[in-house]
VEXDODO-482661 format. One record per residue (C-alpha): x, y, z; residue number from 0. Coordinates in Angstrom, 3 decimals, decimal comma. Last residue first. Layout:
<pts>
         x         y         z  resi
         X         Y         Z   NUM
...
</pts>
This chain:
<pts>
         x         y         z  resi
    25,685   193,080   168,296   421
    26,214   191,379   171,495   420
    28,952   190,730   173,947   419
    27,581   189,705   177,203   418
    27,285   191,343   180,128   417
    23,769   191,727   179,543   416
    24,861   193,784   176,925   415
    28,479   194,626   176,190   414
    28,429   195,952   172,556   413
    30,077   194,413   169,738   412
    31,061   196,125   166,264   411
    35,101   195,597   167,445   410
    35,045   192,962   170,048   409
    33,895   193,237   173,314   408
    35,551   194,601   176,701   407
    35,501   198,222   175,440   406
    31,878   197,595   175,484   405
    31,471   197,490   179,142   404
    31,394   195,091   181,926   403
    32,154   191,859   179,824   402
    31,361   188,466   180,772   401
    32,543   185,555   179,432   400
    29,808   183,196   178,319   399
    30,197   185,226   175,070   398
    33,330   182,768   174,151   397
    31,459   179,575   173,735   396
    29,060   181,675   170,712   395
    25,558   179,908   170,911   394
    23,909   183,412   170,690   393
    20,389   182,081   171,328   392
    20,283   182,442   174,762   391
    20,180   186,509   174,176   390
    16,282   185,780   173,349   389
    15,594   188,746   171,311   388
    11,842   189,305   171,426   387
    10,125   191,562   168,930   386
     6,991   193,341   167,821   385
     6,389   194,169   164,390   384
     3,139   195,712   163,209   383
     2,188   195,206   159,774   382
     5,432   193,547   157,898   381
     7,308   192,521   154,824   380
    10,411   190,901   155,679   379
    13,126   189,381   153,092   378
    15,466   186,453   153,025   377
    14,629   185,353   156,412   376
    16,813   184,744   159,666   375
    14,989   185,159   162,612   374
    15,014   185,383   166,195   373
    13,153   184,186   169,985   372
     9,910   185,632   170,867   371
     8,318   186,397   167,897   370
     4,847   188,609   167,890   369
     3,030   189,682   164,477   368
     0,092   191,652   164,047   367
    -2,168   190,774   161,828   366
    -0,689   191,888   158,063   365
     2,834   189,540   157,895   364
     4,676   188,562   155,307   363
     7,883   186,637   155,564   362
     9,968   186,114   152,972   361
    11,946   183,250   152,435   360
    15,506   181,556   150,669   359
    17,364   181,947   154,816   358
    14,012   180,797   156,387   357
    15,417   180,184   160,154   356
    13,249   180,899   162,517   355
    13,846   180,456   165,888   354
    11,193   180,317   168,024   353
     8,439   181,645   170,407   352
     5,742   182,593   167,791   351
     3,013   184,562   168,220   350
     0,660   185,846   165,246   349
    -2,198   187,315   164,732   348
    -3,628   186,802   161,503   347
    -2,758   187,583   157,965   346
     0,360   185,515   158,503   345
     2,261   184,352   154,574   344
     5,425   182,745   154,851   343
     6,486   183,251   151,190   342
     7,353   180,465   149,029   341
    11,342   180,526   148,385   340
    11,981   177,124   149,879   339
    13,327   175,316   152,744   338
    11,767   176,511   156,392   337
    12,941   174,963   159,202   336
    11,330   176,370   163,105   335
    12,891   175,637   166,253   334
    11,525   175,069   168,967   333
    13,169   174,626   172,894   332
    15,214   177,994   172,801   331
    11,880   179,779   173,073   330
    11,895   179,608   176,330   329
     9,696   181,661   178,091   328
     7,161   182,427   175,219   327
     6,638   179,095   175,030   326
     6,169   177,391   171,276   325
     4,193   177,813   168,078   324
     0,929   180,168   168,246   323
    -0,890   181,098   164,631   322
    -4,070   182,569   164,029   321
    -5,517   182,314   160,989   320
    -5,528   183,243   157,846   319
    -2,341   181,274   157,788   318
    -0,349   179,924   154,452   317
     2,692   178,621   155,228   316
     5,922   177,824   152,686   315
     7,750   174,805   151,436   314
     9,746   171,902   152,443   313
     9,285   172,454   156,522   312
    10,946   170,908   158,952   311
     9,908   171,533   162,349   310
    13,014   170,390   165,165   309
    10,748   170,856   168,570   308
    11,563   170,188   172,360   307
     9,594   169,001   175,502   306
    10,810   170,366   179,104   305
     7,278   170,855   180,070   304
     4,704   170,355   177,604   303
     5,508   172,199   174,260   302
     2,440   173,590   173,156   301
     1,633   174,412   168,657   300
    -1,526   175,676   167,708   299
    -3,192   176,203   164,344   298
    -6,195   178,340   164,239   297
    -9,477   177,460   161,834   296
   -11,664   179,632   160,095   295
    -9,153   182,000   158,237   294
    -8,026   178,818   156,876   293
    -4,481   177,408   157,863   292
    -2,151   175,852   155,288   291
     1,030   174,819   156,204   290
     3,477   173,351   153,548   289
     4,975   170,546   151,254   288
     6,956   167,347   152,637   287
     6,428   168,580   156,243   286
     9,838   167,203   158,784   285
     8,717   166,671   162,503   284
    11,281   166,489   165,017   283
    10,624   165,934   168,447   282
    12,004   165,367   171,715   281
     9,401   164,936   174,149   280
     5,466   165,969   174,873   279
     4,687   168,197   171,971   278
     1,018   168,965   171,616   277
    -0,552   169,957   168,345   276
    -3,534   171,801   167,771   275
    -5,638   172,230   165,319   274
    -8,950   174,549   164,927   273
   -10,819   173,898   162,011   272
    -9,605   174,010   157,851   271
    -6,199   173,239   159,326   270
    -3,832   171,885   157,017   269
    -0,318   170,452   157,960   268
     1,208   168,656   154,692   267
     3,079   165,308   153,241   266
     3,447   164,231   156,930   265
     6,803   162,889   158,882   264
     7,591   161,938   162,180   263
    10,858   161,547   164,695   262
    10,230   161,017   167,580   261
     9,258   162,106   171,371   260
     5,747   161,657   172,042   259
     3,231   163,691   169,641   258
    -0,179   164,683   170,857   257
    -3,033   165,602   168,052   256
    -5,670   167,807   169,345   255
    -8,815   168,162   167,060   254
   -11,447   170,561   166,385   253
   -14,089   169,492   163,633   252
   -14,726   169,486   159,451   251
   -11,863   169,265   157,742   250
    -8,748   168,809   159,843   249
    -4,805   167,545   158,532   248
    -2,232   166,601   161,077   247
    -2,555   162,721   160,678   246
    -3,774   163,217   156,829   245
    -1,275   161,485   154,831   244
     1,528   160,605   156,917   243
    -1,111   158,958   159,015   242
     0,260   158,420   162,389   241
    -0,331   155,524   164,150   240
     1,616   156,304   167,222   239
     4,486   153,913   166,839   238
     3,454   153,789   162,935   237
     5,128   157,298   162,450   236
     8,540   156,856   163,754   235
    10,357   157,747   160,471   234
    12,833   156,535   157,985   233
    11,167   156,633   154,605   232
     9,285   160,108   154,519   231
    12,235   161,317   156,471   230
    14,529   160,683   153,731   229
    13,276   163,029   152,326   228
    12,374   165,544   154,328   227
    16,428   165,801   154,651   226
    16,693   165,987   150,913   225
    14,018   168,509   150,837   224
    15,584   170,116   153,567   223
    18,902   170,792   151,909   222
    20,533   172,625   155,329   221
    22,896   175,586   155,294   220
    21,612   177,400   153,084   219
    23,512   180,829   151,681   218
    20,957   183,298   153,493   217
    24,000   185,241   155,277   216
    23,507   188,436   157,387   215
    25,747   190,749   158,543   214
    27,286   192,374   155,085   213
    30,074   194,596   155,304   212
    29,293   198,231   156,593   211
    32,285   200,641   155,027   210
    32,300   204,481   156,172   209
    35,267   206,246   155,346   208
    35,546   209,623   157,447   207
    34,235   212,830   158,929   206
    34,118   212,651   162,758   205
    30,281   214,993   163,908   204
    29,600   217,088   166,507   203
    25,599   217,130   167,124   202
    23,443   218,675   164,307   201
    20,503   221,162   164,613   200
    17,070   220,852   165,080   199
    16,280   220,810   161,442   198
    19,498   218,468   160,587   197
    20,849   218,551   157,260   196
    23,993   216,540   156,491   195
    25,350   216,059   153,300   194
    27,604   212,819   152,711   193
    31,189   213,219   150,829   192
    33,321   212,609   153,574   191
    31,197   209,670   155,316   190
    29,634   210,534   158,313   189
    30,994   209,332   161,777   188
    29,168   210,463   164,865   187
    30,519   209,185   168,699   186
    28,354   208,632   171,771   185
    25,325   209,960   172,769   184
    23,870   210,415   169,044   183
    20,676   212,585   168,868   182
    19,628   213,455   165,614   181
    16,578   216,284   164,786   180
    14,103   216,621   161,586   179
    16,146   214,518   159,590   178
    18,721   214,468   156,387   177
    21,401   212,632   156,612   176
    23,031   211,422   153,560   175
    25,125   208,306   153,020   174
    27,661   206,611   154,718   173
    26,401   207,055   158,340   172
    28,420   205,761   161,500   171
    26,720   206,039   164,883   170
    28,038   205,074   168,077   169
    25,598   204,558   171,544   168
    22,080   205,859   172,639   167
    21,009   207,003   168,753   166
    18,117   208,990   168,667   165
    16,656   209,747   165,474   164
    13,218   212,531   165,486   163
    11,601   212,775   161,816   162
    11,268   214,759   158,536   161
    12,819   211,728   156,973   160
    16,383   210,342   155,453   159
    19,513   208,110   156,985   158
    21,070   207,464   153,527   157
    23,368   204,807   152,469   156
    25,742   202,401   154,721   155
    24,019   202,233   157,945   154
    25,786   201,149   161,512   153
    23,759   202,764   164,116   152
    24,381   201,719   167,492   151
    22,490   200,327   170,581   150
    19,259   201,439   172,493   149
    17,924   203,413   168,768   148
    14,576   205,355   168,352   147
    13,508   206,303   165,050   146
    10,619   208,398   164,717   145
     8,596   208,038   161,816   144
     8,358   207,706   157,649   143
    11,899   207,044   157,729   142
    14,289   206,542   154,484   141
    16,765   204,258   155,900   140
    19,774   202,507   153,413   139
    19,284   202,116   150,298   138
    22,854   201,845   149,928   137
    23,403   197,922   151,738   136
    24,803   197,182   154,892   135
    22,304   198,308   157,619   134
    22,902   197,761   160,770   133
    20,769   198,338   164,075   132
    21,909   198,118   167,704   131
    19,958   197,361   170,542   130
    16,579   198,201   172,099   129
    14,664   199,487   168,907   128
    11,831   201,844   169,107   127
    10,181   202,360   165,429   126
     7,624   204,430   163,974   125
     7,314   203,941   159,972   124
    10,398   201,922   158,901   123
    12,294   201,081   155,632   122
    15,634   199,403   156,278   121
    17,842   198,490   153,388   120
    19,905   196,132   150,931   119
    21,813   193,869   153,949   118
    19,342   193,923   156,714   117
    20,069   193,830   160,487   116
    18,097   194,722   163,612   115
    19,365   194,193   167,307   114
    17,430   193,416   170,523   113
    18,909   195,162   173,583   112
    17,574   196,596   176,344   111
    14,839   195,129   179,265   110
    11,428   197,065   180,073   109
     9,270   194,209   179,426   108
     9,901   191,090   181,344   107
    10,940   187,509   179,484   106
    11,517   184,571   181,694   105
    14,847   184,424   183,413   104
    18,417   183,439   183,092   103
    19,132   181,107   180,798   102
    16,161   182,857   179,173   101
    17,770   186,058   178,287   100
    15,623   189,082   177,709    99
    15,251   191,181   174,606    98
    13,847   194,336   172,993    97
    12,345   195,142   169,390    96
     9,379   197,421   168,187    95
     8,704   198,312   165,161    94
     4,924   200,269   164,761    93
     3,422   199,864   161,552    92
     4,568   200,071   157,551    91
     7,471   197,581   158,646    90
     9,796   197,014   156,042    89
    13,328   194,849   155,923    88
    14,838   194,491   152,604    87
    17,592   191,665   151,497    86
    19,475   189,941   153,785    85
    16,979   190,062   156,927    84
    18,387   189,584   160,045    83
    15,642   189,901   162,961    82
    16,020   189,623   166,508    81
    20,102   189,731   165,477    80
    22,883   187,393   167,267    79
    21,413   184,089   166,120    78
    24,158   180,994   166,560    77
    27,049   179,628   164,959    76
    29,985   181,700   164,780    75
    31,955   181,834   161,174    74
    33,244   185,463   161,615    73
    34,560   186,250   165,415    72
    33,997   184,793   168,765    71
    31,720   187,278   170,208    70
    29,360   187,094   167,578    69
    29,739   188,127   163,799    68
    26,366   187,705   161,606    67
    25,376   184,437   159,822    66
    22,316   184,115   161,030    65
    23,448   180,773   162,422    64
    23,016   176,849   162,186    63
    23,805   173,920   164,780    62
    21,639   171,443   163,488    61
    19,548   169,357   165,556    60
    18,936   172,299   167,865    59
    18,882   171,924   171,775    58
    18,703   168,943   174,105    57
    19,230   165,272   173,391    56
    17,767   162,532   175,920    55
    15,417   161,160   173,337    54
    18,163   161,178   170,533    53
    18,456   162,105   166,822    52
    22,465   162,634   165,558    51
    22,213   159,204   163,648    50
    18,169   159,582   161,982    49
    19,412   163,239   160,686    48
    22,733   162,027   159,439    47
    23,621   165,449   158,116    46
    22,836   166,990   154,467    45
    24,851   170,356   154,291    44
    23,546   172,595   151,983    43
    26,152   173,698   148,727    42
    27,998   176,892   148,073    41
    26,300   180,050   147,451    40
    22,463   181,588   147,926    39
    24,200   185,344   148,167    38
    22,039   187,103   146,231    37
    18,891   185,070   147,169    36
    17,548   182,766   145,138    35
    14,946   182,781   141,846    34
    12,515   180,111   141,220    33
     9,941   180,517   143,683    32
     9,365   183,901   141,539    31
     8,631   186,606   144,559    30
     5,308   187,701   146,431    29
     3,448   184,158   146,896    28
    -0,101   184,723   148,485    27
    -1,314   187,303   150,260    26
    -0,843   191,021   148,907    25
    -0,349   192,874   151,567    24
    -3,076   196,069   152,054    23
    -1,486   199,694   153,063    22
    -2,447   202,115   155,156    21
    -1,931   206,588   154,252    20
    -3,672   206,538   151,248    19
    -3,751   202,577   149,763    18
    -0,235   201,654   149,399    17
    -0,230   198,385   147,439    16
     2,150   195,488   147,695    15
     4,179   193,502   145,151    14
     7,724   194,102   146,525    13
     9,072   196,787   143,494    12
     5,861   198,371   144,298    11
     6,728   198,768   148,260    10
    10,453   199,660   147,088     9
     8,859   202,595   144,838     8
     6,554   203,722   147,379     7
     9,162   204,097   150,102     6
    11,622   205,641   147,457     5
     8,995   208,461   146,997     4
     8,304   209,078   150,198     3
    12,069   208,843   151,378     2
    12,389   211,865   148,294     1
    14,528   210,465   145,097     0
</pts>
């Protein structure tokens, strides 16, 4: 099968519609909220959430990961990918993905690394990634644009287009390469049996046995319904007199609801008009169903100075409008919960400075979408991409010790802001 050909198949085979040479997202759910992902194992953890809940606390409530390999080895908590998506990953815009640290400074363009991972395949029109990108699964990375790599290539099938790669570290293939021209500055493995056709002309090249395992792992690690719960029973509501029926709901005019530090719970956040929420403390705020914002409405999230966010969210959001959740600066201080298999549907512009973690999800996005911070989803079906990687969010102990070059890291590690990152 051409790259064209398996493009348009895997964009049927996701509900969506190529129209010539754009291409209109279906809004609305895309999968059967029934089914789970591959590797959905094992049971959720259901913690104390009331017990481990504290004004004075800082950072996440739960101490989850994207599953991939940090600097201290398998099992690491933390987010070591911008994006880690373990089924598909498709952008049919621009990619773009970089990273900062804010431990040590607020985010300025111009900075490397920012890794990709998917565990079926990696389907990208024009694309300039900072750090490395892996991709476990056969399908794959039939291009429809230039691909432009800061890290290294790990990709188990086929590396396939009439189009420019450029690889600044390693590169390991275990499928067929076929491209216009490949540029690897360090080391080329290809797997023994793999063709390779380069227009331009090849560079040297190891011949070997290529094996990607798996980065990223959507097995839960939280039962939010069970947490949301127990919410709706043991909450802070009535110290602000907040309706858990309709205290972040609007109908018919603007409003601006503040929320102290607590814990809170509401059935649903709907915004028919403009909404905006303003976190001044610690906060966690669990949503028995969804988001729903109206293409006439936006739904706005501010964290006053040092204030934090735990959002815990059932179901799945529905925005035809603009979203904003969090400071671009630090988007260690919100955290975004999302339980169940309904899509996370943006068809506006979109910023959010976050983690995401929406390990049964898919996120679709048509407006323009922004994330400072990362993401674990199930799948990602995507406009224009444009992200973030906030370093900070490796929680690994053992990357706090620096490294000068990659030798210093682990094996599939680079040393990157003298830290040891995928």
């Amino acid at each position: 099968m051409t790259p064209a050909r398996a493009y348009a198949a895997l964009w049927a085979t996701l509900g969506l519609t190529l129209v010539g040479c754009s291409s209109e997202l279906s809004f609305g759910r895309l999968f059967d909220a029934g089914g789970a992902s591959p590797d959905d194992a094992g049971q959720a953890v259901v913690p104390d959430a009331s017990a481990a809940f504290s004004c004075s606390q800082r950072g996440p409530l739960f101490d989850l990961s994207d599953g991939a390999p940090g600097a201290c080895g398998a099992g690491s908590r933390g987010f070591h990918y911008a994006a880690c998506a373990c089924e598909e990953l498709v952008s049919m815009s621009t990619t773009f993905v970089d990273g900062f640290d804010s431990q040590v400074g607020a985010y300025a363009a111009g900075q490397h690394s920012g890794a990709l991972a998917t565990n079926r395949g990696l389907y990208l029109e024009r694309a300039e990634i900072g750090g490395s990108v892996l991709i476990a699964g056969e399908l794959g990375t039939p291009l429809t644009g230039d691909l432009s790599i800061g890290g290294n290539l790990h990709d188990q099938g086929p590396l396939q287009g009439p189009y420019a790669v450029r690889v600044e570290g390693n590169a390991e293939v275990g499928g067929d390469v076929r491209v216009a021209a490949l540029r690897v500055a360090g080391s080329f493995a290809l797997a023994d049996d793999a063709a390779l056709e380069v227009t331009a002309g090849a560079p040297a090249v190891v011949r070997t046995t290529v094996d990607i395992p798996p980065a990223c792992s959507c097995s839960p690690l939280l039962d939010l319904a069970t947490l949301i719960d127990a919410a709706s029973r043991d909450n802070d509501n009535a110290a602000i007199g907040l309706d858990p029926e309709n205290g972040l709901k609007v109908f018919d005019a603007e409003r601006e609801v503040e929320l102290p530090c607590g814990r809170y719970y509401v059935g649903d956040i709907y915004a028919a008009r403009a909404l905006t929420v303003r976190v001044t403390g610690r906060v966690a705020l669990y949503v028995q169903h969804g988001i729903v914002v109206e293409n006439t409405a936006a739904f706005t999230v501010v964290l006053e100075n040092a204030a934090e966010l735990d959002l815990f969210v059932a179901q799945g959001i529905a925005a035809s409008g603009p979203v904003s959740i969090g400071s671009p600066g630090t988007p260690t201080r919100a955290r975004l919960h999302f339980g169940a298999t309904d899509s996370l549907n943006f068809r506006a512009p979109t910023l959010l400075a976050t983690s995401l973690y929406a390990p049964r999800s898919e996120l679709v996005a048509q407006g323009g979408f922004e994330l400072f911070g990362a993401a674990l989803l199930r799948r990602i079906a995507s406009g224009a991409l444009t992200l973030h990687y906030d370093r900070a969010l490796a929680r690994d102990p053992c990357s706090a010790a620096r490294c000068t070059t990659s030798k210093d890291c682990a094996d599939g590690l680079r040393c990157d802001g003298a830290r040891c990152l995928p």
